[in-house]
PDB file of N, CA, C and O in Angstrom:
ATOM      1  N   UNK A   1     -36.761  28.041  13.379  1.00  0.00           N
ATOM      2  CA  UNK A   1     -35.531  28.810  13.325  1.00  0.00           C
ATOM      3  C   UNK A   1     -35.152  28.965  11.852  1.00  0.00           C
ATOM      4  O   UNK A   1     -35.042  28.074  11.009  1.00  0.00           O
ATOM      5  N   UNK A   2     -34.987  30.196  11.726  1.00  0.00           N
ATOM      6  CA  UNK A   2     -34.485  30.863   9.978  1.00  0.00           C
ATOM      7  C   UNK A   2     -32.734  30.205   9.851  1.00  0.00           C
ATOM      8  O   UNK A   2     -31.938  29.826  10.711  1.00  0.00           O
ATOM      9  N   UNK A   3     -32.667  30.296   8.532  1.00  0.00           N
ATOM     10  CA  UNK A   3     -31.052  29.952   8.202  1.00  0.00           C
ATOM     11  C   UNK A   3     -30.397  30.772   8.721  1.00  0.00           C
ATOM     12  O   UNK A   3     -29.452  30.410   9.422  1.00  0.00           O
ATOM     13  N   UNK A   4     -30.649  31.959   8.568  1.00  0.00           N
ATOM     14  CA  UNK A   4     -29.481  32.930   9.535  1.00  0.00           C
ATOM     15  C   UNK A   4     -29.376  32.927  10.922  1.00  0.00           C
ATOM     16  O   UNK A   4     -28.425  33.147  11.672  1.00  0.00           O
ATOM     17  N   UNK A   5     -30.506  32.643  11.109  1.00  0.00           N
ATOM     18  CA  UNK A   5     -30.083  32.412  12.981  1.00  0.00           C
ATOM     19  C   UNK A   5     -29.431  30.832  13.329  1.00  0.00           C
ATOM     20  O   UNK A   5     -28.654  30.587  14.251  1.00  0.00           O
ATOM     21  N   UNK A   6     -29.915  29.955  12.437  1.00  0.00           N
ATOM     22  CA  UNK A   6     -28.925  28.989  12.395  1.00  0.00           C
ATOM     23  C   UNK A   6     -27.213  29.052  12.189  1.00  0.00           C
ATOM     24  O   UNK A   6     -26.378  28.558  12.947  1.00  0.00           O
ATOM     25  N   UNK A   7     -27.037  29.593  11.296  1.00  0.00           N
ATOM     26  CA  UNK A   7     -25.715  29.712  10.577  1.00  0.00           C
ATOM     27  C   UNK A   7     -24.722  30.527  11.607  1.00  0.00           C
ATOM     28  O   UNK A   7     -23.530  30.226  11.660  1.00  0.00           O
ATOM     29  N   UNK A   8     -25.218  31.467  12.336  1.00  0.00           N
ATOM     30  CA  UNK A   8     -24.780  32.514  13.428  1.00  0.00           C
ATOM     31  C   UNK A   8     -24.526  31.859  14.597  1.00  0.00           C
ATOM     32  O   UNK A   8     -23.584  32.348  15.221  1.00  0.00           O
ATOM     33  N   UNK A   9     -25.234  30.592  15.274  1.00  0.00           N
ATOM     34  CA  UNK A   9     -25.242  29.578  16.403  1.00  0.00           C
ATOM     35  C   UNK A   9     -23.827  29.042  15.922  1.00  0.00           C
ATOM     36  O   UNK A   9     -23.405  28.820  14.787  1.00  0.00           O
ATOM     37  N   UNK A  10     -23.003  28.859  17.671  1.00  0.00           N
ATOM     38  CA  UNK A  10     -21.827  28.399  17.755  1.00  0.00           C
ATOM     39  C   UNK A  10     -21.465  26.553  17.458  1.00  0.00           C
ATOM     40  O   UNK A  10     -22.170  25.618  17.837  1.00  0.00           O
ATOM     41  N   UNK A  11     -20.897  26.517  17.118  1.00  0.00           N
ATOM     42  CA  UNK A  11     -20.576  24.517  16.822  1.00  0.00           C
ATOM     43  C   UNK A  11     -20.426  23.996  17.869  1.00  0.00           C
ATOM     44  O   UNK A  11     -19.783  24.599  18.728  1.00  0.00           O
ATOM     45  N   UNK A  12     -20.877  22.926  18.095  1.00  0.00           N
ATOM     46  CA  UNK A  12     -20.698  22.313  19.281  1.00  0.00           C
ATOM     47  C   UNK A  12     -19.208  21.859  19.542  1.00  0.00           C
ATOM     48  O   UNK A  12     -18.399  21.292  18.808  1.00  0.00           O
ATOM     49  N   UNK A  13     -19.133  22.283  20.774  1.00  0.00           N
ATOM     50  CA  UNK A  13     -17.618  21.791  21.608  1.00  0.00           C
ATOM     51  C   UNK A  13     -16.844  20.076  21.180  1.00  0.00           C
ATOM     52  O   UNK A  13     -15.666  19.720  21.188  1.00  0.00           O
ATOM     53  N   UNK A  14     -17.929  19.435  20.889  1.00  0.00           N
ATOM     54  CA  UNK A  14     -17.090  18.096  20.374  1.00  0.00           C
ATOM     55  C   UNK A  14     -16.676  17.946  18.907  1.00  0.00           C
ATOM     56  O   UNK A  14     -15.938  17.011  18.595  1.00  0.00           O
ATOM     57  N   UNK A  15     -17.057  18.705  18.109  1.00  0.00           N
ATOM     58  CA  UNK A  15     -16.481  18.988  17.102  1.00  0.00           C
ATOM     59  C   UNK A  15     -15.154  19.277  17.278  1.00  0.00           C
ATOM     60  O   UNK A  15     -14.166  18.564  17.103  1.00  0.00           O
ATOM     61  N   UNK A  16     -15.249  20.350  17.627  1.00  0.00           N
ATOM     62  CA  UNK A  16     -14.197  21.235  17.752  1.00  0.00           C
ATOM     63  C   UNK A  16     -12.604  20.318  18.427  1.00  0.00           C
ATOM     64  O   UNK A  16     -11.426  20.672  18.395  1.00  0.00           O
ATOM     65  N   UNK A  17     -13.331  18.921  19.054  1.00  0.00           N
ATOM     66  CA  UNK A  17     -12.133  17.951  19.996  1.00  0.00           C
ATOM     67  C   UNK A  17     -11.911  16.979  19.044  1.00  0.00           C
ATOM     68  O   UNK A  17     -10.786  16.488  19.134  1.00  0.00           O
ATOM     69  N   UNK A  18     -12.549  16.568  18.231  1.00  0.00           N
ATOM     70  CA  UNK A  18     -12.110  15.747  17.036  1.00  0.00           C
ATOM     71  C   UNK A  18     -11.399  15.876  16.122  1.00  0.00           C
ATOM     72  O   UNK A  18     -10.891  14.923  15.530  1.00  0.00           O
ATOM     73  N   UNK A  19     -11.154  17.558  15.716  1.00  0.00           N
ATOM     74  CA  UNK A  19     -10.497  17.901  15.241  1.00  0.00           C
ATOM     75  C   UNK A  19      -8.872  18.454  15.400  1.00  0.00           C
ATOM     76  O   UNK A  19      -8.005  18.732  14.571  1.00  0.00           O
ATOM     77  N   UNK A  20      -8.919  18.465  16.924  1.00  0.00           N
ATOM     78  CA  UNK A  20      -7.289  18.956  17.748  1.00  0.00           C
ATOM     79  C   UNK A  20      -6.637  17.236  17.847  1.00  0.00           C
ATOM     80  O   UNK A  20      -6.143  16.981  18.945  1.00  0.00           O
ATOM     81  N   UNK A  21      -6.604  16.064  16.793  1.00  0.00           N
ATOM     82  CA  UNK A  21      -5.910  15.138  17.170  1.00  0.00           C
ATOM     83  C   UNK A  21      -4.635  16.004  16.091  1.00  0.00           C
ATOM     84  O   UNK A  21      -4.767  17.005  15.386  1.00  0.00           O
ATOM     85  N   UNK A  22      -3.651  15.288  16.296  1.00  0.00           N
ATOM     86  CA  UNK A  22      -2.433  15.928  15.500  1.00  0.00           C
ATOM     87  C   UNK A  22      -2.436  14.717  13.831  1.00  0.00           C
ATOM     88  O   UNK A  22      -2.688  13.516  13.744  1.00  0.00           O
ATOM     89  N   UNK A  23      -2.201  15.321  13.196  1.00  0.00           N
ATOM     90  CA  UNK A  23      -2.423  14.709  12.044  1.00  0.00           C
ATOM     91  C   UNK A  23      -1.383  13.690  12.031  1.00  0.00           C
ATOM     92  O   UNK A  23      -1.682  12.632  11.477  1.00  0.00           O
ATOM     93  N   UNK A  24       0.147  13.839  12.690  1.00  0.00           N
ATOM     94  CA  UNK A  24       1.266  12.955  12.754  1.00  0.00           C
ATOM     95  C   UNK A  24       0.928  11.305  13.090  1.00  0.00           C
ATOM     96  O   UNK A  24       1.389  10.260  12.630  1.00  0.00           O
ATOM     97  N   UNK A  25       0.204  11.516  13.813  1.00  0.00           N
ATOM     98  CA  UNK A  25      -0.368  10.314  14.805  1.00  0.00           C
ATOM     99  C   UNK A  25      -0.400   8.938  13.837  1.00  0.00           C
ATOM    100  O   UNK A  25      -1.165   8.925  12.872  1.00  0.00           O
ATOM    101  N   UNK A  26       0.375   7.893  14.100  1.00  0.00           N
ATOM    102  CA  UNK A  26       0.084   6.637  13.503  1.00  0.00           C
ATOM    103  C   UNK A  26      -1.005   6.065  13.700  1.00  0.00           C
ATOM    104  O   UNK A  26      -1.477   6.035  14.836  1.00  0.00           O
ATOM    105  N   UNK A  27      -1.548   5.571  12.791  1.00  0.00           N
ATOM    106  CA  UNK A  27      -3.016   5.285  12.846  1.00  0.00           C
ATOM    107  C   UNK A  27      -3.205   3.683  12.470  1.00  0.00           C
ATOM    108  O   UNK A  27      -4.254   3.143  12.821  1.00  0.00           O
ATOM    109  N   UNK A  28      -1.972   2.739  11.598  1.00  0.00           N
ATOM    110  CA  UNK A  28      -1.846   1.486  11.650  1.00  0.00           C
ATOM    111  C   UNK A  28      -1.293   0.787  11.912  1.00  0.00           C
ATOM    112  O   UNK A  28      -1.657  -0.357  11.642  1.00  0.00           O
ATOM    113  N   UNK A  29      -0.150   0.988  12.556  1.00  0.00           N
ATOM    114  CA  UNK A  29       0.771   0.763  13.450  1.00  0.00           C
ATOM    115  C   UNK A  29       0.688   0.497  15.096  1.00  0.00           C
ATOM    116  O   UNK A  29       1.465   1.349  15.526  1.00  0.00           O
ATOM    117  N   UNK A  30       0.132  -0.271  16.311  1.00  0.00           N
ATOM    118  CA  UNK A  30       0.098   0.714  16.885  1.00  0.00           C
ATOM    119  C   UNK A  30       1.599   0.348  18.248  1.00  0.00           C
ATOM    120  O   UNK A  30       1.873   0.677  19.402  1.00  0.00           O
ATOM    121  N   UNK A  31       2.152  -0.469  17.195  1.00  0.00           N
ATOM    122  CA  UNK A  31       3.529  -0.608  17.722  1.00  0.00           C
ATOM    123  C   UNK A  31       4.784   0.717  17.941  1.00  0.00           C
ATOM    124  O   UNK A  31       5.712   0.721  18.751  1.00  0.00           O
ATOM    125  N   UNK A  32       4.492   1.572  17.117  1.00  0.00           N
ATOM    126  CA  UNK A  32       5.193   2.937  16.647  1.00  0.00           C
ATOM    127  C   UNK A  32       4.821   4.108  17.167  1.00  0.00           C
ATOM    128  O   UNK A  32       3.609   4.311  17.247  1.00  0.00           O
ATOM    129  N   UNK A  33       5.444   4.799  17.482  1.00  0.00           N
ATOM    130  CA  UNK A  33       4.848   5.983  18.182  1.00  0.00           C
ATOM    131  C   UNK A  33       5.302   7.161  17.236  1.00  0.00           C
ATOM    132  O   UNK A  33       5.477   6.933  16.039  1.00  0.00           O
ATOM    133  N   UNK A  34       5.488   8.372  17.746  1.00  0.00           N
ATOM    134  CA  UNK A  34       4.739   9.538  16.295  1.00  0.00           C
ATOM    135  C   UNK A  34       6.550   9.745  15.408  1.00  0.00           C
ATOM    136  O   UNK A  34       6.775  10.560  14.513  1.00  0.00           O
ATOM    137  N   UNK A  35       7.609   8.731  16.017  1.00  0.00           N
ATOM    138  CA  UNK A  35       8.881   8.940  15.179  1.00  0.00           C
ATOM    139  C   UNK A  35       9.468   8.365  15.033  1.00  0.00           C
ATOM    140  O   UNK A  35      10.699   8.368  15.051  1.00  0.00           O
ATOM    141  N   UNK A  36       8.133   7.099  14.672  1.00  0.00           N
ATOM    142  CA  UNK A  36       8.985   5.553  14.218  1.00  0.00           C
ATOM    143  C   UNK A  36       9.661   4.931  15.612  1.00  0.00           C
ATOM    144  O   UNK A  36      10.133   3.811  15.414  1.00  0.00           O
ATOM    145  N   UNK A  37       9.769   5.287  16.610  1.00  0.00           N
ATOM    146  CA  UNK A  37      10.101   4.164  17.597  1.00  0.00           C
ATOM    147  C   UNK A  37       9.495   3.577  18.428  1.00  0.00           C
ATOM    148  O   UNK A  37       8.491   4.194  18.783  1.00  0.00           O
ATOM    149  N   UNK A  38       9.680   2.442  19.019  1.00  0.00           N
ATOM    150  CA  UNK A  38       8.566   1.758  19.632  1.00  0.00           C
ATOM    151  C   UNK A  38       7.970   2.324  20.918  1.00  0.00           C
ATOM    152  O   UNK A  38       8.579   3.100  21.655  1.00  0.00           O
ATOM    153  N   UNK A  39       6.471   1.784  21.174  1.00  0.00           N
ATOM    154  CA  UNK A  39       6.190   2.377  22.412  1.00  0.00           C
ATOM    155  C   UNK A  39       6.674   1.576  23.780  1.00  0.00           C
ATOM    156  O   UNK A  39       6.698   0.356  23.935  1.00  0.00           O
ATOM    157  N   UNK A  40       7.015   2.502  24.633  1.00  0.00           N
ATOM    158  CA  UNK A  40       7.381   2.019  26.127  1.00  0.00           C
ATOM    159  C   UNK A  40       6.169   1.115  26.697  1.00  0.00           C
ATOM    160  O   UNK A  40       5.125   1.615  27.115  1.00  0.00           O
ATOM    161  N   UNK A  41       6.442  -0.352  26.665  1.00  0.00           N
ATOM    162  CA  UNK A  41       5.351  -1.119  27.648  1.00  0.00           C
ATOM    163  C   UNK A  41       6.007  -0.964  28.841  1.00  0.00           C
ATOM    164  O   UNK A  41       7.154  -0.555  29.019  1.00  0.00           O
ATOM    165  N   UNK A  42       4.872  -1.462  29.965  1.00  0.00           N
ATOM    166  CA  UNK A  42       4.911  -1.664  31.425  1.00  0.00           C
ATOM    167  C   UNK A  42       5.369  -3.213  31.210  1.00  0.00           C
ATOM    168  O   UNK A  42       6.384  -3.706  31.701  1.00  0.00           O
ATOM    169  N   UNK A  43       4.799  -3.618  30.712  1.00  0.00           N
ATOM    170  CA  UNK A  43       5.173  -5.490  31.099  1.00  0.00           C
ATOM    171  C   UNK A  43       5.400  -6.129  29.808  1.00  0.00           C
ATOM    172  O   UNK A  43       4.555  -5.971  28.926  1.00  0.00           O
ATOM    173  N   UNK A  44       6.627  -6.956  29.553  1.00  0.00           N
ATOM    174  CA  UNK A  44       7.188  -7.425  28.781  1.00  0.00           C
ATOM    175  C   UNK A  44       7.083  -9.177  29.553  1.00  0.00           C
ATOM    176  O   UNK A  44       7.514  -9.712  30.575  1.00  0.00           O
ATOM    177  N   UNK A  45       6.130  -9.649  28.191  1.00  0.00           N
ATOM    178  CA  UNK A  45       5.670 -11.081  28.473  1.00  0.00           C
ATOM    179  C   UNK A  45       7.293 -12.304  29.212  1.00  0.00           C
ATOM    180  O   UNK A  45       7.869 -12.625  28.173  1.00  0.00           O
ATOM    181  N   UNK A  46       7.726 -12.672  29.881  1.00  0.00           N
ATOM    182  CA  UNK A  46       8.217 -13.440  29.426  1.00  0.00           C
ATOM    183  C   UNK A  46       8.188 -14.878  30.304  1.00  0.00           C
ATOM    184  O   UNK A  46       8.243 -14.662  31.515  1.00  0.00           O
ATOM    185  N   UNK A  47       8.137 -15.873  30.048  1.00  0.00           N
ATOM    186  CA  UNK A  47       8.896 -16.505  28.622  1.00  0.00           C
ATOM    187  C   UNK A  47       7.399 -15.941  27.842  1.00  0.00           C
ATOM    188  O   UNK A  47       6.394 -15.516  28.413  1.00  0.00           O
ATOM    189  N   UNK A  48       7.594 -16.072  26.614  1.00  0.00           N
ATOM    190  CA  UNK A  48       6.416 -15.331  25.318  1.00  0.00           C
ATOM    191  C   UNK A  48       5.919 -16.941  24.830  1.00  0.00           C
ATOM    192  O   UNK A  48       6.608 -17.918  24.536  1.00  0.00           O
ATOM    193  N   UNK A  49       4.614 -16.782  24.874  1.00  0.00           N
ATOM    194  CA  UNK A  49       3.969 -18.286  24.185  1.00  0.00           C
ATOM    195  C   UNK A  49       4.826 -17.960  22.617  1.00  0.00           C
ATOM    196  O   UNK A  49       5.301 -16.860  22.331  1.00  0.00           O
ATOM    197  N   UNK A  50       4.865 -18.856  21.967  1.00  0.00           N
ATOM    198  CA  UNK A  50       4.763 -19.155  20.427  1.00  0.00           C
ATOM    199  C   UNK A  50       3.597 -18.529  19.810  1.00  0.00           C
ATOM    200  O   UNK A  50       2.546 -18.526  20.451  1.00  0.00           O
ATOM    201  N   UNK A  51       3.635 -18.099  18.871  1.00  0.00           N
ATOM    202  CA  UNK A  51       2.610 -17.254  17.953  1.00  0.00           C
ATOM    203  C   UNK A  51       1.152 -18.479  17.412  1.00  0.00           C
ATOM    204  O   UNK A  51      -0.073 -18.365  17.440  1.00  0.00           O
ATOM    205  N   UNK A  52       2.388 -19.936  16.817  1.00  0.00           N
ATOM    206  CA  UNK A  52       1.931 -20.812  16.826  1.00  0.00           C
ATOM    207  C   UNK A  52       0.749 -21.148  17.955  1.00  0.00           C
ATOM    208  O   UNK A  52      -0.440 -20.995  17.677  1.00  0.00           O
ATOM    209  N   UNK A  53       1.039 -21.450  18.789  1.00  0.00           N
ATOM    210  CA  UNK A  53       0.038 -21.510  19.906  1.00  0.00           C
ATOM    211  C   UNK A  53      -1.243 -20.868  20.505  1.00  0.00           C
ATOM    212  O   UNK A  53      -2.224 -21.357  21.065  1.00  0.00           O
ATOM    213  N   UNK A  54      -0.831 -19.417  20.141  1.00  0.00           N
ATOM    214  CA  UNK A  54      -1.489 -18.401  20.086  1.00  0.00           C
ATOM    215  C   UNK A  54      -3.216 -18.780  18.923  1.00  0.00           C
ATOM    216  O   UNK A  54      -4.394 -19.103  19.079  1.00  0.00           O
ATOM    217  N   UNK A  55      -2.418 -18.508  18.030  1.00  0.00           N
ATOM    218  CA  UNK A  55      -3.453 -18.514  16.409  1.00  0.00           C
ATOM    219  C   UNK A  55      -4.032 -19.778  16.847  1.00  0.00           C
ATOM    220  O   UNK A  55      -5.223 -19.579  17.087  1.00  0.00           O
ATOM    221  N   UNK A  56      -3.680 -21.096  17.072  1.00  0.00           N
ATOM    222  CA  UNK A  56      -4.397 -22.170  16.936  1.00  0.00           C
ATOM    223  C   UNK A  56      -5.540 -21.944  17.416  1.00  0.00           C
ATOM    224  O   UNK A  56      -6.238 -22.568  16.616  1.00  0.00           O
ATOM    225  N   UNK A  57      -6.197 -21.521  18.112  1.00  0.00           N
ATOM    226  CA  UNK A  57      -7.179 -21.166  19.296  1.00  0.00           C
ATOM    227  C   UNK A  57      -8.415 -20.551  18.574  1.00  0.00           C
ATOM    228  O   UNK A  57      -9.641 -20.610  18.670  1.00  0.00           O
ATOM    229  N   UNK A  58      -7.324 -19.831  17.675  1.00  0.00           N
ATOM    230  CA  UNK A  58      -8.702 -18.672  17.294  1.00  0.00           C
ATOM    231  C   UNK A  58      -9.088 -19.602  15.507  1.00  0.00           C
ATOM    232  O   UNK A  58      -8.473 -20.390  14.789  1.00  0.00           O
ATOM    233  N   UNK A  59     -10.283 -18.981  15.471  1.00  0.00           N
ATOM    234  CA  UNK A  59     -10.733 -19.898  14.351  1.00  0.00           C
ATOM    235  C   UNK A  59     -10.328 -19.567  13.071  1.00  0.00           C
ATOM    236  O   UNK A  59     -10.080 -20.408  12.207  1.00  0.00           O
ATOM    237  N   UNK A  60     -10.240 -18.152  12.893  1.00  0.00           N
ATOM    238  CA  UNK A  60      -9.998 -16.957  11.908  1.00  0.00           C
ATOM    239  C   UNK A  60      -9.000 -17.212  11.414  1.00  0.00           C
ATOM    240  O   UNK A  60      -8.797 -16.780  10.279  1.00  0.00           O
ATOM    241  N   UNK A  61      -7.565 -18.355  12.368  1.00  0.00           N
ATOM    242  CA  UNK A  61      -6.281 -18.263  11.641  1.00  0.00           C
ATOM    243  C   UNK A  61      -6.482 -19.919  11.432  1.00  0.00           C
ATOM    244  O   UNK A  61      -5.457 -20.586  11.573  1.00  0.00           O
ATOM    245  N   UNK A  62      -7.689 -20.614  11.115  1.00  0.00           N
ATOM    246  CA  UNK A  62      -7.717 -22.183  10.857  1.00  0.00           C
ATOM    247  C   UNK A  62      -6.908 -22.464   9.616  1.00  0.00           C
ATOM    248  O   UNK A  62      -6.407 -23.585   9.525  1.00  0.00           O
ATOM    249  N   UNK A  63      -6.654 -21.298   8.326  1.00  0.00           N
ATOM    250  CA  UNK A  63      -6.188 -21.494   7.325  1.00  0.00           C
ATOM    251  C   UNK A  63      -4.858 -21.975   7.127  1.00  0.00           C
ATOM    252  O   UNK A  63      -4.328 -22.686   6.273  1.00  0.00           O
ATOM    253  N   UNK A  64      -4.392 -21.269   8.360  1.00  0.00           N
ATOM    254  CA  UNK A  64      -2.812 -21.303   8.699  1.00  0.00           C
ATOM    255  C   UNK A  64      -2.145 -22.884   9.204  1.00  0.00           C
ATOM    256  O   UNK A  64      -0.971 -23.210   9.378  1.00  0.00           O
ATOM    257  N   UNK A  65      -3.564 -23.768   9.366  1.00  0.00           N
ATOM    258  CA  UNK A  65      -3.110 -25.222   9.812  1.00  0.00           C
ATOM    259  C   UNK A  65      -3.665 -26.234   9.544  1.00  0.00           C
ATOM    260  O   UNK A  65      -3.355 -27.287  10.101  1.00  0.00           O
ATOM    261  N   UNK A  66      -4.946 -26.130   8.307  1.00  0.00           N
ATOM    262  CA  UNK A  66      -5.596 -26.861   7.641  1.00  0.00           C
ATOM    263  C   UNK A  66      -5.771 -26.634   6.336  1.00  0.00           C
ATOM    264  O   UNK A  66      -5.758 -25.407   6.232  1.00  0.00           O
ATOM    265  N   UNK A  67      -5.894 -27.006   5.507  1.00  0.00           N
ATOM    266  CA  UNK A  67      -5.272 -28.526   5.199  1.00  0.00           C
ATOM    267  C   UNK A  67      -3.955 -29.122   5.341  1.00  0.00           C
ATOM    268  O   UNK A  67      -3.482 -30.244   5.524  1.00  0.00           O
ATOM    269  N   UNK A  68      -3.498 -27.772   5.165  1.00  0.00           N
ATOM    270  CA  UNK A  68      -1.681 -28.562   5.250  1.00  0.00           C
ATOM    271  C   UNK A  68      -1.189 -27.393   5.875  1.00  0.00           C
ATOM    272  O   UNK A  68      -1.633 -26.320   5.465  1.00  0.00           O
ATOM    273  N   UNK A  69      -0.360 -27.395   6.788  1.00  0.00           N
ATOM    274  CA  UNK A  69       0.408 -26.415   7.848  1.00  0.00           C
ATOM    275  C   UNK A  69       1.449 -25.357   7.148  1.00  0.00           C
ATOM    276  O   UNK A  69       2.505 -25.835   6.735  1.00  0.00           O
ATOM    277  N   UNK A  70       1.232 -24.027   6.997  1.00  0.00           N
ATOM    278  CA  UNK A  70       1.783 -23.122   6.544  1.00  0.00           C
ATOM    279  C   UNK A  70       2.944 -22.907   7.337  1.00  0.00           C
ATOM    280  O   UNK A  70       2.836 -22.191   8.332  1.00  0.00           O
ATOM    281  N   UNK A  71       3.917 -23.363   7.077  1.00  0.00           N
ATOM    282  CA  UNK A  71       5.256 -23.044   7.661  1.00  0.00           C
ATOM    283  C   UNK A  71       6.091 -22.161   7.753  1.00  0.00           C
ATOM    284  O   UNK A  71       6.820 -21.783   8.670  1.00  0.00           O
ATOM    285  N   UNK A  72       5.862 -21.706   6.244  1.00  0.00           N
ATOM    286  CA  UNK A  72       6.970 -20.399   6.232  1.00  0.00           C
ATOM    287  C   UNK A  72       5.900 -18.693   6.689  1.00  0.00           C
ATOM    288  O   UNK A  72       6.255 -17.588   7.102  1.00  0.00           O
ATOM    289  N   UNK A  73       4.645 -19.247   6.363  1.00  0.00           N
ATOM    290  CA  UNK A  73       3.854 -18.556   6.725  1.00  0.00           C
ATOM    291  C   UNK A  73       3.807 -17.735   8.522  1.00  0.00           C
ATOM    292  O   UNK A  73       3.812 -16.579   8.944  1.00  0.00           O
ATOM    293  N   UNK A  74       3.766 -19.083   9.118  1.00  0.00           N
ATOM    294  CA  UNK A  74       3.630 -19.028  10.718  1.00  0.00           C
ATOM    295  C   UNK A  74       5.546 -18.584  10.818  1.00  0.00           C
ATOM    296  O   UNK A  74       5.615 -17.640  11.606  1.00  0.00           O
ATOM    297  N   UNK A  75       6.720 -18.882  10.397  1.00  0.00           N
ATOM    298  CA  UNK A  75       7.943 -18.509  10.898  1.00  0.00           C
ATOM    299  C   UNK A  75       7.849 -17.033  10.273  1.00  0.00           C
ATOM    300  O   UNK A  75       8.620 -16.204  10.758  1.00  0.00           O
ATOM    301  N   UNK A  76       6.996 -16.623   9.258  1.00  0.00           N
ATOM    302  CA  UNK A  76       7.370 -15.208   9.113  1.00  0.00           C
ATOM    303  C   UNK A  76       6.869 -14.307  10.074  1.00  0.00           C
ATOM    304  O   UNK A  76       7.236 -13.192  10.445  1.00  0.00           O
ATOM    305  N   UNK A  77       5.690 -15.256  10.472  1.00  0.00           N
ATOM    306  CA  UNK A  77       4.632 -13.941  11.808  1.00  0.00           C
ATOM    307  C   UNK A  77       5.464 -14.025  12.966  1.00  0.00           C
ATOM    308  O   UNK A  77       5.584 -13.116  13.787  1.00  0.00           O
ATOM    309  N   UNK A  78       6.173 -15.400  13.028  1.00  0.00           N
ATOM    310  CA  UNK A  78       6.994 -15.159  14.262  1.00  0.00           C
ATOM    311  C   UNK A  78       8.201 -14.251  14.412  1.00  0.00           C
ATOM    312  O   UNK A  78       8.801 -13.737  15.356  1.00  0.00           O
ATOM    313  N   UNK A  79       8.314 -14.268  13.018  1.00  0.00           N
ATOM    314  CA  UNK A  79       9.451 -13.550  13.027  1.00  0.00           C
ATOM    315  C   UNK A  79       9.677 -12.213  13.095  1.00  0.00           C
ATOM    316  O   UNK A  79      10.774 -11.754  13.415  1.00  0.00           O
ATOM    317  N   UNK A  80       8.427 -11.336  12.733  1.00  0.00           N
ATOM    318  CA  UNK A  80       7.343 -10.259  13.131  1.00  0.00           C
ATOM    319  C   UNK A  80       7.644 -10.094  14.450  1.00  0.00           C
ATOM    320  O   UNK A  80       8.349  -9.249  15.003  1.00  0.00           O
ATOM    321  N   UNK A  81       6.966 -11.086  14.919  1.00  0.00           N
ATOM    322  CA  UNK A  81       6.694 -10.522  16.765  1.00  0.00           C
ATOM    323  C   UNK A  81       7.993 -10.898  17.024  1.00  0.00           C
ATOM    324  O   UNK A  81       8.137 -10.129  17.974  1.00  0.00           O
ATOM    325  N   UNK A  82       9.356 -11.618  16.925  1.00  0.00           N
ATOM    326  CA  UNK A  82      10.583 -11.703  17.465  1.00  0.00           C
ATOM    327  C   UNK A  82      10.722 -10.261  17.568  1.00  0.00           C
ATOM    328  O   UNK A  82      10.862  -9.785  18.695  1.00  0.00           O
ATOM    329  N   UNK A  83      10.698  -9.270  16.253  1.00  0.00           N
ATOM    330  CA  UNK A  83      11.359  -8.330  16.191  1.00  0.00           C
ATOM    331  C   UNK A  83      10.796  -7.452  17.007  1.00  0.00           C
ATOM    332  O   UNK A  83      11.487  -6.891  17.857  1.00  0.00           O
ATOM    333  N   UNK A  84       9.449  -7.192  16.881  1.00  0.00           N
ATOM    334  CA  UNK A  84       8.889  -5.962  17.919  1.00  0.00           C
ATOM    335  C   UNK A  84       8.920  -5.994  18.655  1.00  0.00           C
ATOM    336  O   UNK A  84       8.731  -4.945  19.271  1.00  0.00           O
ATOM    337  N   UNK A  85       9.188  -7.213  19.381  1.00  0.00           N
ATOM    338  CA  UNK A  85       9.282  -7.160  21.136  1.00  0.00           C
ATOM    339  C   UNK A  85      11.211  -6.935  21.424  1.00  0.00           C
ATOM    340  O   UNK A  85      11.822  -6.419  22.360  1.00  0.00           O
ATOM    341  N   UNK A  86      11.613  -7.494  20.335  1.00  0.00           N
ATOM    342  CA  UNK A  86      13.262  -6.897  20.694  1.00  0.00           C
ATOM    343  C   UNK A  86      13.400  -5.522  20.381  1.00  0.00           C
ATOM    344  O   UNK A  86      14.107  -4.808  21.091  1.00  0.00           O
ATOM    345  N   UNK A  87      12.709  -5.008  19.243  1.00  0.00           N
ATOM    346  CA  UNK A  87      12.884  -3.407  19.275  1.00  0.00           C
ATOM    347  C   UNK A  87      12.214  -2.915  20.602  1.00  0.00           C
ATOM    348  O   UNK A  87      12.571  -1.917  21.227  1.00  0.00           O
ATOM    349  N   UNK A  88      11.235  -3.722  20.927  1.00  0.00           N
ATOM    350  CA  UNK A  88       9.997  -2.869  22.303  1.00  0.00           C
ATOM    351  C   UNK A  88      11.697  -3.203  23.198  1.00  0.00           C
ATOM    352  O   UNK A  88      12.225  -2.096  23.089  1.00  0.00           O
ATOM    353  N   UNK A  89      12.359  -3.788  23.692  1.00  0.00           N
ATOM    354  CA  UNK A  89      12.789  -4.226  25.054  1.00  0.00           C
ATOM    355  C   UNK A  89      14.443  -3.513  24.964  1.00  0.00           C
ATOM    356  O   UNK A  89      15.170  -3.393  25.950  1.00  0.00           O
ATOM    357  N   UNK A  90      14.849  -3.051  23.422  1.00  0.00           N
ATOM    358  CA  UNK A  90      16.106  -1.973  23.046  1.00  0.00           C
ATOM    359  C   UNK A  90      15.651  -0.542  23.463  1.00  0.00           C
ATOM    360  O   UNK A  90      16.399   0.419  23.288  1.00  0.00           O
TER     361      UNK A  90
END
C-alpha cells in the first residue's frame, strides 16, 4: 500500500473515543468530581477503622511506625480522611 492510499484510509473508531473524554475531568483527586464537590457514595463505612490500623498491615507504610512512631504524621492522614468523609456525608 502507497502513502496516499494510506493517508486517505479512515482512523480507527478507538481513537476517535479516547479523545471525547472532557478535558475538565479530575484526574488526581478521585474524591472530587468535575466542580470541586465530593462524589455521592452508596455506602458510608461506619463505625470507620482508624487509618492507624489500616496502614499497619500494609508494608509500604512500615516507615510510619518504625523506628519511632510518626505521630503528627499518622493525626494529619487522619485528619485527611476525617474531612472527606464529612464533606462525602454533607
Amino acid at each position: 500500500m502507497d502513502a496516499a492510499a494510506r493517508a486517505s484510509r479512515p482512523r480507527a473508531a478507538s481513537s476517535a473515543r479516547r479523545s471525547s473524554a472532557p478535558a475538565s475531568r479530575c484526574r488526581t483527586r478521585p474524591s472530587t468530581a468535575r466542580n470541586g464537590a465530593a462524589r455521592v457514595h452508596t455506602h458510608v463505612p461506619h463505625p470507620r477503622r482508624p487509618v492507624e490500623e489500616y496502614l499497619k498491615t500494609q508494608g509500604r507504610f512500615r516507615h510510619l511506625f518504625e523506628p519511632r512512631r510518626n505521630e503528627a504524621l499518622l493525626a494529619d492522614i487522619q485528619a485527611q480522611v476525617d474531612a472527606y468523609w464529612a464533606a462525602v456525608a454533607a
